[in-house]
C-alpha atoms as an extended CHARMM CRD file, in Angstrom:
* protein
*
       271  EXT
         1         1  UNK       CA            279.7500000000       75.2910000000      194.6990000000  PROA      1               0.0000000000
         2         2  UNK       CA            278.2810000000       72.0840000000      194.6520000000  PROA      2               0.0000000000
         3         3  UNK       CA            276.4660000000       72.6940000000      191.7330000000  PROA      3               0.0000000000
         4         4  UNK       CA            278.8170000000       74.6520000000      189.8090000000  PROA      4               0.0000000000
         5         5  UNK       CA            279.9850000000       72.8830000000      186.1730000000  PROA      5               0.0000000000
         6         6  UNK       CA            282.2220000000       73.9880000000      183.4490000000  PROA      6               0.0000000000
         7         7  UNK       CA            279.4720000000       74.3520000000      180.8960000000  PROA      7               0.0000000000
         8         8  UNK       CA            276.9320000000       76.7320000000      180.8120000000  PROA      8               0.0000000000
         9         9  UNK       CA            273.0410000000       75.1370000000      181.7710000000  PROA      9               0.0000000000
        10        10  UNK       CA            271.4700000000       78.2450000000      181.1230000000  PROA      10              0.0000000000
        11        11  UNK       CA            272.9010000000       81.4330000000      179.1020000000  PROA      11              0.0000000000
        12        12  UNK       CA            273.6590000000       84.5710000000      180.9420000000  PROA      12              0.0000000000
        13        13  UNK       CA            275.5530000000       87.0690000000      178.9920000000  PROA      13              0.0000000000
        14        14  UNK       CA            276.8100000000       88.0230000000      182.2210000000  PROA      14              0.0000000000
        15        15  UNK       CA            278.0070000000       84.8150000000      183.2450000000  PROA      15              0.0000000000
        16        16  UNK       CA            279.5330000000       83.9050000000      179.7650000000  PROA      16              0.0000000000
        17        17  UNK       CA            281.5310000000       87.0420000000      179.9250000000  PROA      17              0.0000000000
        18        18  UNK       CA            283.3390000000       85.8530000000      183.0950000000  PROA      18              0.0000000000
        19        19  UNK       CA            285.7820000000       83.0540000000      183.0210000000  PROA      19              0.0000000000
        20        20  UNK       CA            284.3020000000       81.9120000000      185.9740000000  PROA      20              0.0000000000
        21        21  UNK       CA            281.0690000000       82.8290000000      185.9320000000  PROA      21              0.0000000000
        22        22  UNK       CA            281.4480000000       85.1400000000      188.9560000000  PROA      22              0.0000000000
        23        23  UNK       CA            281.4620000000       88.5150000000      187.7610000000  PROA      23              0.0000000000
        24        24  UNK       CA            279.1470000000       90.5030000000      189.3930000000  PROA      24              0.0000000000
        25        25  UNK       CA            279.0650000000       93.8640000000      186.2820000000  PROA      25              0.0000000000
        26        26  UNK       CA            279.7410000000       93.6510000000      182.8120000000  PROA      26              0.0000000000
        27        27  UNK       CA            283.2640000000       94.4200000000      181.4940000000  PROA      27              0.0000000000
        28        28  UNK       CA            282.8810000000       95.0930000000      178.0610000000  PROA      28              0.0000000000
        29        29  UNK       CA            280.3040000000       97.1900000000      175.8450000000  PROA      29              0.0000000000
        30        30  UNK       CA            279.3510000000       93.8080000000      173.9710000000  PROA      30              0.0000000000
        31        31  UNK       CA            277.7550000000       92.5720000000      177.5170000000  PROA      31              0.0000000000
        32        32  UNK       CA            275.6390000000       95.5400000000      177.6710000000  PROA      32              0.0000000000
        33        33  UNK       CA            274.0030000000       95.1140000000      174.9160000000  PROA      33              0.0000000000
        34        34  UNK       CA            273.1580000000       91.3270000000      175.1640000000  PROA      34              0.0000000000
        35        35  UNK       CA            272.0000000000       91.7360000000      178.3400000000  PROA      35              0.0000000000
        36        36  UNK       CA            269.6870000000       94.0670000000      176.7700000000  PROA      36              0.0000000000
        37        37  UNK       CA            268.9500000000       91.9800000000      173.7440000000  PROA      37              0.0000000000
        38        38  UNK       CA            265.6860000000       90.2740000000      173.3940000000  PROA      38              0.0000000000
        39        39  UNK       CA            266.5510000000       87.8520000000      170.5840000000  PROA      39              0.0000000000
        40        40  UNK       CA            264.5580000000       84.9090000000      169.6430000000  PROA      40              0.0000000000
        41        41  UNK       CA            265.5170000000       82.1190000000      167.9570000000  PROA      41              0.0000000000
        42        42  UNK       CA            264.9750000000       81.6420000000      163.6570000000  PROA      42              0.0000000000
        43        43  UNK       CA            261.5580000000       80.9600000000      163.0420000000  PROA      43              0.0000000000
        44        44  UNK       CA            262.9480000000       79.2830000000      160.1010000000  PROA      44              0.0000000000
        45        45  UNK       CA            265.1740000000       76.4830000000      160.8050000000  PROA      45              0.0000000000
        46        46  UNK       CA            263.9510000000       73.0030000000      160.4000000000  PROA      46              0.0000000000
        47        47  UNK       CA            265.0900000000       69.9990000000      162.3970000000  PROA      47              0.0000000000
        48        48  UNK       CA            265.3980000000       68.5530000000      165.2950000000  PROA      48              0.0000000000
        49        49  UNK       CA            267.4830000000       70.9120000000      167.3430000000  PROA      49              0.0000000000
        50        50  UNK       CA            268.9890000000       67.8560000000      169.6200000000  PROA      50              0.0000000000
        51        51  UNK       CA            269.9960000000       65.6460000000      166.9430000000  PROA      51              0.0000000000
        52        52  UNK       CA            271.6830000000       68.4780000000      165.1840000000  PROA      52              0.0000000000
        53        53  UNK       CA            275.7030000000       69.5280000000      165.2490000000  PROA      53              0.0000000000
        54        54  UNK       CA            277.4460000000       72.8920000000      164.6780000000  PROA      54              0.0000000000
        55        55  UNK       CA            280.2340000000       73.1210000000      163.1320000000  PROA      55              0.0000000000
        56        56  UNK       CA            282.1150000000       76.3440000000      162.8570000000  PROA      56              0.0000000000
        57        57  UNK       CA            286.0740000000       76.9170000000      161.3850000000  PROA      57              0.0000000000
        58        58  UNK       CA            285.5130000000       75.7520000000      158.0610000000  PROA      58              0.0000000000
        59        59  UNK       CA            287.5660000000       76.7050000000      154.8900000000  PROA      59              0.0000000000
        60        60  UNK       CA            285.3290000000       79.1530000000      153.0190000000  PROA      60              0.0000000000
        61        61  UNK       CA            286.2290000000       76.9700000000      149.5380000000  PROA      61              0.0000000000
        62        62  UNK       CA            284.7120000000       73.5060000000      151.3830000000  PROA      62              0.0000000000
        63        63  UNK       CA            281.5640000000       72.7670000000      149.5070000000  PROA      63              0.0000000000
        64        64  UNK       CA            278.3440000000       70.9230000000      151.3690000000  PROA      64              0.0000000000
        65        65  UNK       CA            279.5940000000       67.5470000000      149.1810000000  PROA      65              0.0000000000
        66        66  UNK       CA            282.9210000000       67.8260000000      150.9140000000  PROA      66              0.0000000000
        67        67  UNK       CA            281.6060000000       68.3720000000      154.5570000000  PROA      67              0.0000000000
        68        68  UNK       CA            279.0080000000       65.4120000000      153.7890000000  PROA      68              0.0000000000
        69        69  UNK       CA            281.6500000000       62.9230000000      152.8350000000  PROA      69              0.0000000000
        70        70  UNK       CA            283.7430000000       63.7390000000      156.2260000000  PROA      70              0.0000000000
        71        71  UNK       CA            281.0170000000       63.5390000000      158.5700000000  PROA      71              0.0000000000
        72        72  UNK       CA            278.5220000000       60.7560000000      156.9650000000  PROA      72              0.0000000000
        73        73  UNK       CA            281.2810000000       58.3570000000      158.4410000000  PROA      73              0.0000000000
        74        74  UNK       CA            279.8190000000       59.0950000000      162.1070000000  PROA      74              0.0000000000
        75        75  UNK       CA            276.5740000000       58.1810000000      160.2420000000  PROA      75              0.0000000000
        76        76  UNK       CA            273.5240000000       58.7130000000      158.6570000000  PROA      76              0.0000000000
        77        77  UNK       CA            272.9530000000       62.2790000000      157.8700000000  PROA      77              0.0000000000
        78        78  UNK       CA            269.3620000000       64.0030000000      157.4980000000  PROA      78              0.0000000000
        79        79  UNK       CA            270.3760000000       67.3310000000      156.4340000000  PROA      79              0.0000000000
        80        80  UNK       CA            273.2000000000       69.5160000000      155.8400000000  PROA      80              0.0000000000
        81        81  UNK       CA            273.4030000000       73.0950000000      156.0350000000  PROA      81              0.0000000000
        82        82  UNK       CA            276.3280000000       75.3290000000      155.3310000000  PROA      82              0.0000000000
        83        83  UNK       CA            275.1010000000       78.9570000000      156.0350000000  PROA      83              0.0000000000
        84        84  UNK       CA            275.8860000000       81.4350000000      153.2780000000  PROA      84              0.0000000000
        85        85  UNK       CA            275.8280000000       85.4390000000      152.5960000000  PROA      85              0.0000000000
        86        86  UNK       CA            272.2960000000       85.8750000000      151.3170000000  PROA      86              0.0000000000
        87        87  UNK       CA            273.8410000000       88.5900000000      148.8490000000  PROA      87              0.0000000000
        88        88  UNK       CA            277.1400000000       86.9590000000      147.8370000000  PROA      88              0.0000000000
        89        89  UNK       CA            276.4600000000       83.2800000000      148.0430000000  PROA      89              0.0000000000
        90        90  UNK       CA            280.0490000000       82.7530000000      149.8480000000  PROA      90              0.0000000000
        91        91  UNK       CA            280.6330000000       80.1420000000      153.1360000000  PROA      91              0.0000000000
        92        92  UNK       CA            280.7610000000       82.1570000000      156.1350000000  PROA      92              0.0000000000
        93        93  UNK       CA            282.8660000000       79.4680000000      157.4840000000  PROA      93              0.0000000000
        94        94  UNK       CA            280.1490000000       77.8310000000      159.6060000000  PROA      94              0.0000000000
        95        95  UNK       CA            277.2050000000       74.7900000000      159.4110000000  PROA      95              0.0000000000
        96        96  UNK       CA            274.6300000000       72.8070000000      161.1370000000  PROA      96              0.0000000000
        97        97  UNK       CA            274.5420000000       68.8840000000      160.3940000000  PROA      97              0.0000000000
        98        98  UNK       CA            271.6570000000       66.9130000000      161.5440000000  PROA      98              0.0000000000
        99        99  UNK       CA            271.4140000000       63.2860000000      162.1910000000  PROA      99              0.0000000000
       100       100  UNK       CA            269.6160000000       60.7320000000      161.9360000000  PROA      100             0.0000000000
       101       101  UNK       CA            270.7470000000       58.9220000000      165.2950000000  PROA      101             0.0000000000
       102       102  UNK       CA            271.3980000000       60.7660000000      168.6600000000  PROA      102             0.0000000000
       103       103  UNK       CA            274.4130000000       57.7360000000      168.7930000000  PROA      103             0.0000000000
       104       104  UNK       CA            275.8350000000       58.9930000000      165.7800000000  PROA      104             0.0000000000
       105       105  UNK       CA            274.9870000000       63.0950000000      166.6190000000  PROA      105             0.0000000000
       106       106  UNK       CA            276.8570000000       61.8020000000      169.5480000000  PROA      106             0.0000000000
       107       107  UNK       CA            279.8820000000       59.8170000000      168.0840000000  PROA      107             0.0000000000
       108       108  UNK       CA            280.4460000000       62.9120000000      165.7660000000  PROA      108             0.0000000000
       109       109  UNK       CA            280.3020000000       65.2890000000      168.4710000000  PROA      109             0.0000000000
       110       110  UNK       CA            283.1290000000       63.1610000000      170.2470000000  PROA      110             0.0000000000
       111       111  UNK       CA            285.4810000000       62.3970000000      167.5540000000  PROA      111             0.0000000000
       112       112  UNK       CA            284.8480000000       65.4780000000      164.7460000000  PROA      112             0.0000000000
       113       113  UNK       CA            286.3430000000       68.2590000000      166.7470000000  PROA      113             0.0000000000
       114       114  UNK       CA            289.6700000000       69.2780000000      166.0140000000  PROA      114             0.0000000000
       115       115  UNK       CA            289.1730000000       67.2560000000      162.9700000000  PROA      115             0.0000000000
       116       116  UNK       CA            291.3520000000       68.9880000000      159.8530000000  PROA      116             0.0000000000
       117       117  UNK       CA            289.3650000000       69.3020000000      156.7070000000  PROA      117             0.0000000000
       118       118  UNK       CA            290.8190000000       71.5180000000      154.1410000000  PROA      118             0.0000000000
       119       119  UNK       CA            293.7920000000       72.4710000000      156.3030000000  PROA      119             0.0000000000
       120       120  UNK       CA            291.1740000000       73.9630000000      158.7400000000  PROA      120             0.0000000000
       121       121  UNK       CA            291.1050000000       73.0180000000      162.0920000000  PROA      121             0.0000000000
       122       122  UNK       CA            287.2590000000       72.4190000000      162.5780000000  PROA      122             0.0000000000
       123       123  UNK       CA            285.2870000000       73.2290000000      166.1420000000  PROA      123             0.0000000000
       124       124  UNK       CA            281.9750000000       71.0210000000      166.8620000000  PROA      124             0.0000000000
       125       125  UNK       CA            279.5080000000       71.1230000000      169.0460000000  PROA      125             0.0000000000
       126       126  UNK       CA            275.9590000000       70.5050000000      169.6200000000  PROA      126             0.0000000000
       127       127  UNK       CA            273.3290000000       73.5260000000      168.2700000000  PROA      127             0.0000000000
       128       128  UNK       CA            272.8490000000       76.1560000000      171.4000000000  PROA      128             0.0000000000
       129       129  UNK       CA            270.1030000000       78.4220000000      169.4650000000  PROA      129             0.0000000000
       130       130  UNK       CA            267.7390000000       76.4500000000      169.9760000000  PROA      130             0.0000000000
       131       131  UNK       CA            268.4390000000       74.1780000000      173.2530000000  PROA      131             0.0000000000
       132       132  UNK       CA            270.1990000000       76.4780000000      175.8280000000  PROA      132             0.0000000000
       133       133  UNK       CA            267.6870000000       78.6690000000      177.5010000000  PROA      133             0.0000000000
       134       134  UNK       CA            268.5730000000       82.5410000000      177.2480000000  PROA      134             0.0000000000
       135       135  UNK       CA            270.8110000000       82.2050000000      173.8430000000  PROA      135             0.0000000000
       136       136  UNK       CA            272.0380000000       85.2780000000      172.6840000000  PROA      136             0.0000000000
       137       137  UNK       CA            274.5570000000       84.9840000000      169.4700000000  PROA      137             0.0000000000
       138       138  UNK       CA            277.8330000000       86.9240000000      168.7930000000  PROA      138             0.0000000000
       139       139  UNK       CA            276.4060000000       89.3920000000      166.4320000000  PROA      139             0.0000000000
       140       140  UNK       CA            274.1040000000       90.6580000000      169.8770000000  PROA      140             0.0000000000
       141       141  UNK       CA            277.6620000000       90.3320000000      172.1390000000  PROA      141             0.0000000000
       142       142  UNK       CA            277.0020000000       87.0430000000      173.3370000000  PROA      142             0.0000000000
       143       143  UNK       CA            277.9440000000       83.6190000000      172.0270000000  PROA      143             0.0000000000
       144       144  UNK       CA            280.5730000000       81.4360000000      173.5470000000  PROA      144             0.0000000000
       145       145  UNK       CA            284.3670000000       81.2260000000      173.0340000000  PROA      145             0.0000000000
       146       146  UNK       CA            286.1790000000       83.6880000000      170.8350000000  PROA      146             0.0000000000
       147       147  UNK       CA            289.7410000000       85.2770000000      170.0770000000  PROA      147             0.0000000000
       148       148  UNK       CA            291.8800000000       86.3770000000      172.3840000000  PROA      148             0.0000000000
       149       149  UNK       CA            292.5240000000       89.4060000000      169.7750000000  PROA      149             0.0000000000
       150       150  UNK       CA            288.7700000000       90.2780000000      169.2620000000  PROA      150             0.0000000000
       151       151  UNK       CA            288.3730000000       91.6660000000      172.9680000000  PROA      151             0.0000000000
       152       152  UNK       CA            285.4400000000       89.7520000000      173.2100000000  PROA      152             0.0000000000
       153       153  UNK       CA            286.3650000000       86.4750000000      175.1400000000  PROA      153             0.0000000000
       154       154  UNK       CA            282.9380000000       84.2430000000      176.3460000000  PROA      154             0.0000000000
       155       155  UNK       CA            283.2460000000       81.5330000000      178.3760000000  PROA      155             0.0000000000
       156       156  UNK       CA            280.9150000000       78.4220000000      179.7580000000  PROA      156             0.0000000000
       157       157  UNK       CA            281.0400000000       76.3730000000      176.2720000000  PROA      157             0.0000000000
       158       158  UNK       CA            283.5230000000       73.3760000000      174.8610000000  PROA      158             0.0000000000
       159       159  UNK       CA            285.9160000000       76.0990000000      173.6670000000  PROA      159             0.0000000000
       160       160  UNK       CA            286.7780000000       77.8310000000      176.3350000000  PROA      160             0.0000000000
       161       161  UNK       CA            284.3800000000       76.5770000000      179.4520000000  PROA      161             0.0000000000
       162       162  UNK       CA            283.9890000000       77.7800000000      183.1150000000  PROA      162             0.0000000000
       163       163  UNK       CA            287.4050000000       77.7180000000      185.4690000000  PROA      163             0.0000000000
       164       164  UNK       CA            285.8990000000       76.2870000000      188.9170000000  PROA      164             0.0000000000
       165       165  UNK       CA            285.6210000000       79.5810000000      190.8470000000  PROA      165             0.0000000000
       166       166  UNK       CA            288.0920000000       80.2460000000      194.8240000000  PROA      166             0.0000000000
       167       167  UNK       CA            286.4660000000       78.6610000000      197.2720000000  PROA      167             0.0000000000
       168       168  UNK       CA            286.2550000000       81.2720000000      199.9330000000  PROA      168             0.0000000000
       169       169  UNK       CA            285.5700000000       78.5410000000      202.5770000000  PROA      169             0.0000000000
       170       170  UNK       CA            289.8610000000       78.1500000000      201.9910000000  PROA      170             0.0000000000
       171       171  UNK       CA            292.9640000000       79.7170000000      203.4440000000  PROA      171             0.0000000000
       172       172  UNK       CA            293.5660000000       83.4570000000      202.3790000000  PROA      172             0.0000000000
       173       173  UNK       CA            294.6800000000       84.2890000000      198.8930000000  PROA      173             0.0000000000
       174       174  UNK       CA            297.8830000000       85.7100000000      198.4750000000  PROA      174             0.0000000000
       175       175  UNK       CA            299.3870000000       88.1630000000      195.3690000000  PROA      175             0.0000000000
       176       176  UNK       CA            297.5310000000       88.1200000000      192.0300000000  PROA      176             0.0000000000
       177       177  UNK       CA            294.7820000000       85.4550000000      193.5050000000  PROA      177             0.0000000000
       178       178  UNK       CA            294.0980000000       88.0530000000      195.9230000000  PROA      178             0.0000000000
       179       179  UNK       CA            293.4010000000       90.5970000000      193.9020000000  PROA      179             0.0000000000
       180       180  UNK       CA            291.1410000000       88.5900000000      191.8490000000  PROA      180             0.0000000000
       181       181  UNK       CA            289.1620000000       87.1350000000      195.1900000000  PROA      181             0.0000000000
       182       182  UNK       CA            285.2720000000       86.4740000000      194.6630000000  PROA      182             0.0000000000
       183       183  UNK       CA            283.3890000000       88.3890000000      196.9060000000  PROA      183             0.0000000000
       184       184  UNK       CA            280.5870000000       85.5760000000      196.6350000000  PROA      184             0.0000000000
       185       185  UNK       CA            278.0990000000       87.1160000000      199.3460000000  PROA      185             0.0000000000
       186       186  UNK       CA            278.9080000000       87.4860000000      203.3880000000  PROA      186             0.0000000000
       187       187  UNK       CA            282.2030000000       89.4560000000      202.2140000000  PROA      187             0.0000000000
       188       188  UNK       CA            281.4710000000       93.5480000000      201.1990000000  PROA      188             0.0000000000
       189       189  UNK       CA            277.6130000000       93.7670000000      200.6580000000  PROA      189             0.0000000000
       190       190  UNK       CA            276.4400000000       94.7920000000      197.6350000000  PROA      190             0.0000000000
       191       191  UNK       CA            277.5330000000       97.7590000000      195.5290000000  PROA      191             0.0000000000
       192       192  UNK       CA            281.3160000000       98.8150000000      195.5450000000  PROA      192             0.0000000000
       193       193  UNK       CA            281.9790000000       98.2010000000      199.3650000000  PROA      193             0.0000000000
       194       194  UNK       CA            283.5600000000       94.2430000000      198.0440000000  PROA      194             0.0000000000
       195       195  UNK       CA            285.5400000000       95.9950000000      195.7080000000  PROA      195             0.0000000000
       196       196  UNK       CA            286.7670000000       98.4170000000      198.4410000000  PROA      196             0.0000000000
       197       197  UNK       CA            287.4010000000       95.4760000000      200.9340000000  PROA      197             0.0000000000
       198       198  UNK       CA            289.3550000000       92.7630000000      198.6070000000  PROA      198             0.0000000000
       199       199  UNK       CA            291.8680000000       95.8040000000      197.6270000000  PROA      199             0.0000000000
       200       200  UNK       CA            291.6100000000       96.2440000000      201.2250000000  PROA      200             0.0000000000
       201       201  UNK       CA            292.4030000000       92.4500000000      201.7790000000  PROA      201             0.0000000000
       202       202  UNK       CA            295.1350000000       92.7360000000      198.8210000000  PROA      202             0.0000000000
       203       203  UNK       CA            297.2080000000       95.5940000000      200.5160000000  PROA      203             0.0000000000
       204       204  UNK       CA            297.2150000000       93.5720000000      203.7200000000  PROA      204             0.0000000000
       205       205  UNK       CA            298.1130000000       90.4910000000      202.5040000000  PROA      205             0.0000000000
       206       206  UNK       CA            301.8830000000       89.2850000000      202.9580000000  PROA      206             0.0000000000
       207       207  UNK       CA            302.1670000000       87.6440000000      200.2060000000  PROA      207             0.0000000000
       208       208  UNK       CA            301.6530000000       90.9850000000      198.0450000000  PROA      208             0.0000000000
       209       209  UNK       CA            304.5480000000       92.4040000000      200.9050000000  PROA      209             0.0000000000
       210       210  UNK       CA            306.7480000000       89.5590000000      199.8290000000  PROA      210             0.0000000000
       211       211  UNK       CA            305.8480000000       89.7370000000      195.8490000000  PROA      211             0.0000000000
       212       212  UNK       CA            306.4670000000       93.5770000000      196.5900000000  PROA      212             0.0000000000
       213       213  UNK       CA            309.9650000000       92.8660000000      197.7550000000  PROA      213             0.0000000000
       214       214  UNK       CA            310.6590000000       90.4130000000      195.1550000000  PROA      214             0.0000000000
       215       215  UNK       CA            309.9140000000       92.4370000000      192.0390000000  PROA      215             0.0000000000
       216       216  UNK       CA            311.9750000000       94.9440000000      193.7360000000  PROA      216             0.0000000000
       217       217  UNK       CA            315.0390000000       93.1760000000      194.4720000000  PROA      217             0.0000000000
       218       218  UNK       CA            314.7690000000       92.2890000000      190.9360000000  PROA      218             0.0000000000
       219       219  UNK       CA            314.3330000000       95.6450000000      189.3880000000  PROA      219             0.0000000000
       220       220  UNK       CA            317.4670000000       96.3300000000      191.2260000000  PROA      220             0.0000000000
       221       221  UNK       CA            319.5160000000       93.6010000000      189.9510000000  PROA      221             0.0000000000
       222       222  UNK       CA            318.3750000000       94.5000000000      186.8150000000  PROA      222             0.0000000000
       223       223  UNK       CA            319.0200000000       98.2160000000      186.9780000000  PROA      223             0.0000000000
       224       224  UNK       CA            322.6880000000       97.1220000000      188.3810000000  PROA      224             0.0000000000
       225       225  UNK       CA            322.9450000000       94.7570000000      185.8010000000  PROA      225             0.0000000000
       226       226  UNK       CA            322.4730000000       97.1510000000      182.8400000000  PROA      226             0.0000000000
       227       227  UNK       CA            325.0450000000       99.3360000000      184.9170000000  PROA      227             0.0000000000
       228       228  UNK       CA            327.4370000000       97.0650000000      184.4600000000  PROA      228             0.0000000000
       229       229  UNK       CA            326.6300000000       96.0900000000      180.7040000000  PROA      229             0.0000000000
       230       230  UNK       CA            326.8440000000       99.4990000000      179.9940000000  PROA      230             0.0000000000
       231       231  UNK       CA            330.2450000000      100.4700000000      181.3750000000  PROA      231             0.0000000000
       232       232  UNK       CA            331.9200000000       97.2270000000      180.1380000000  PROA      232             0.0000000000
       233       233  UNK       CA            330.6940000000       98.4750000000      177.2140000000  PROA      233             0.0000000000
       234       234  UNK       CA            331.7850000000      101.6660000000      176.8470000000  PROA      234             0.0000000000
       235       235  UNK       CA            335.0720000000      100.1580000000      178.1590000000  PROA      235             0.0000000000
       236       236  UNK       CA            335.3930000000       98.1420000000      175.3900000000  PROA      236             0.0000000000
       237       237  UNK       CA            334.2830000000      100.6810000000      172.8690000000  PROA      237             0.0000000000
       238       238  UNK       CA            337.6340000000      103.2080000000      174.7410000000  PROA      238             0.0000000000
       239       239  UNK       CA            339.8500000000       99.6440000000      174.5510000000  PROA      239             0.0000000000
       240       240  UNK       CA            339.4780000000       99.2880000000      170.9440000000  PROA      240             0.0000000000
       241       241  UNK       CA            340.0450000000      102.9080000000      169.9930000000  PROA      241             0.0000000000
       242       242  UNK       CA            343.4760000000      102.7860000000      171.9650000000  PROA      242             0.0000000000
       243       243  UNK       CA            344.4160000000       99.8220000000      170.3050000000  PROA      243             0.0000000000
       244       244  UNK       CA            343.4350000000      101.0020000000      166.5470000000  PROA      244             0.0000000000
       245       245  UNK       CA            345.1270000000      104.0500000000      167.5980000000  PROA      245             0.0000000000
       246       246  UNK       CA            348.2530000000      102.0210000000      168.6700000000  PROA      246             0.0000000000
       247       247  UNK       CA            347.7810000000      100.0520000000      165.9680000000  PROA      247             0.0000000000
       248       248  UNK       CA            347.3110000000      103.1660000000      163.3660000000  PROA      248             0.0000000000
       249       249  UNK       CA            350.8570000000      104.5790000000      165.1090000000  PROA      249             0.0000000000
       250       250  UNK       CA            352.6550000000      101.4650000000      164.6720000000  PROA      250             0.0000000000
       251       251  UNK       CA            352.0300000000      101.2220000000      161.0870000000  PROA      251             0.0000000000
       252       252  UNK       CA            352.9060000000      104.4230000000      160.6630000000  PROA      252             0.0000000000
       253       253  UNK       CA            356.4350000000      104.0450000000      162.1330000000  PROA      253             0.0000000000
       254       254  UNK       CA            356.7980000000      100.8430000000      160.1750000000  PROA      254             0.0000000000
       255       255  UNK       CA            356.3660000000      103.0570000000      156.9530000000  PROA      255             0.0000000000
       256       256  UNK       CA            358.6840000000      105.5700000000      158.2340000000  PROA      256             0.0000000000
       257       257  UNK       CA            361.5130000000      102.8440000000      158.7720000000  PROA      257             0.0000000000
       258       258  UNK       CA            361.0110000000      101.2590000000      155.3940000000  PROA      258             0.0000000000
       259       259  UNK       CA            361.3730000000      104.3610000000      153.2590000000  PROA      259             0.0000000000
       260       260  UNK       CA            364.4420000000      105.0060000000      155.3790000000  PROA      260             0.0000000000
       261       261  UNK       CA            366.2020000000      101.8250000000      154.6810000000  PROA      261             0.0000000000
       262       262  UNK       CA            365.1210000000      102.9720000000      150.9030000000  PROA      262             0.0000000000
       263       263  UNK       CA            366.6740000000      105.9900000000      150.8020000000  PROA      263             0.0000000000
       264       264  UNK       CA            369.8090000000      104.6910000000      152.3090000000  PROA      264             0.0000000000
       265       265  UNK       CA            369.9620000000      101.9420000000      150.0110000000  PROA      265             0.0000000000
       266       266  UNK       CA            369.9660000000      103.7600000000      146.9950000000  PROA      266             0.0000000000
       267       267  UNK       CA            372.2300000000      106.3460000000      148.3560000000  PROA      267             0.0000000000
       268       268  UNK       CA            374.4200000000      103.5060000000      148.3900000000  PROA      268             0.0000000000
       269       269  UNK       CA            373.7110000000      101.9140000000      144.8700000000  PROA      269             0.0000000000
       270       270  UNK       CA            374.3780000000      105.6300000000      143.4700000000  PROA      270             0.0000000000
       271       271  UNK       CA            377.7900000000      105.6830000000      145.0930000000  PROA      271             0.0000000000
């Protein structure tokens, strides 16, 4: 625990598909096949990899003269590199930005993120192709953050880094925490006997017996209350049908009395 940190030191596919880096088999296809991926880095890229940004989010209309202009005010910029589709020429929304100055790489890196550049939110961060051990990209399942719609969440990098894991060495879990306990080793052996014993540990617990009651007492009050909606409802609906009904009779009687009185009166007028 002691030396656990919220950014990945070395990449594990595993690890970065884990939002705390404690998942023990891989929950999504995209794992699978980075774990299996033997990717090396471009033999192509020029640079020094630790004076050099990436910068991902852009506008696919801003130009390399635009994105120089913005960041040249951290300072003094070597080389600039927006990465395009080798067929179509057009921005696929990302670049790399190398400096001159690791103070100015660093000044950038601390001030540029989040930074709104043609009404695009930008995200920055240092290059990881070529300076975290194990790198696997996005296109392979790996990489590091993501959308929440995607499916493909990773986790360990300045988007969305590592939540510190449950210490074990702590009182009990209780309701959803339970069920989500890390069997870190000393708890269900290896293969599925941890899963068996933290659903084990959740059924047990009193805190699911007491969430159990809860959600049920609510469900209730719920079911009673749409009881009650309904038949003031329906009341209503049978309250205002008497009334038009009323309403439709009076009216009716009204009309009745009025071409009375008219007859009579011209009975009169004749006579």
């Amino acid at each position: 625990m002691s030396e656990w940190s919220p950014l990945a030191k070395v990449y594990d596919p595993l690890k970065a598909g884990s939002i705390d880096s404690t998942d023990v088999e891989p929950h999504d296809r995209a794992i699978w096949r980075a774990m299996n991926a033997e990717y090396r880095p471009n033999k192509g890229i020029t640079g020094d990899p630790q004076l050099t940004l990436f910068v991902s989010r852009l506008n696919k209309q801003t130009s390399e003269e635009d994105l120089k202009k913005m960041f040249s005010a951290f300072g003094d910029i070597r080389r600039l590199r927006i990465v395009r589709d080798a067929v179509t020429g057009f921005s696929k929304g990302y670049a790399f930005i190398e400096y001159k100055e690791e103070r100015s790489l660093m000044k950038a890196w601390r001030d540029a993120n989040k930074m709104v550049v043609d009404q695009h939110e930008l995200f920055v961060d240092f290059e990881l192709e070529r300076t975290l051990q194990g790198w696997v990209p996005r296109r392979l399942g790996g990489g590091l953050g993501g959308k929440k719609e995607s499916g493909q969440l990773r986790f360990g990098g300045r988007d969305r880094p590592f939540r510190r894991p449950i210490n074990l060495g702590g009182p009990m879990p209780q309701g959803r925490a339970a069920e989500r306990r890390w069997d870190g080793g000393g708890g269900g052996g290896g293969g599925g006997g941890g899963r068996e014993e933290r659903l084990r540990d959740r059924d047990a617990s009193p805190g699911r017996d007491r969430d159990y009651g809860r959600r049920r007492e609510q469900r209730d009050d719920w079911e009673r209350g749409n009881e009650r909606g309904a038949r003031d409802y329906h009341k209503g609906r049978r309250d205002s049908r008497r009334y038009s009904e009323r309403s439709s009779e009076r009216e009716l009687n009204r009309g009745k009395e009025e071409r009375r009185y008219r007859d009579s009166y011209r009975d009169s007028e004749r006579r």
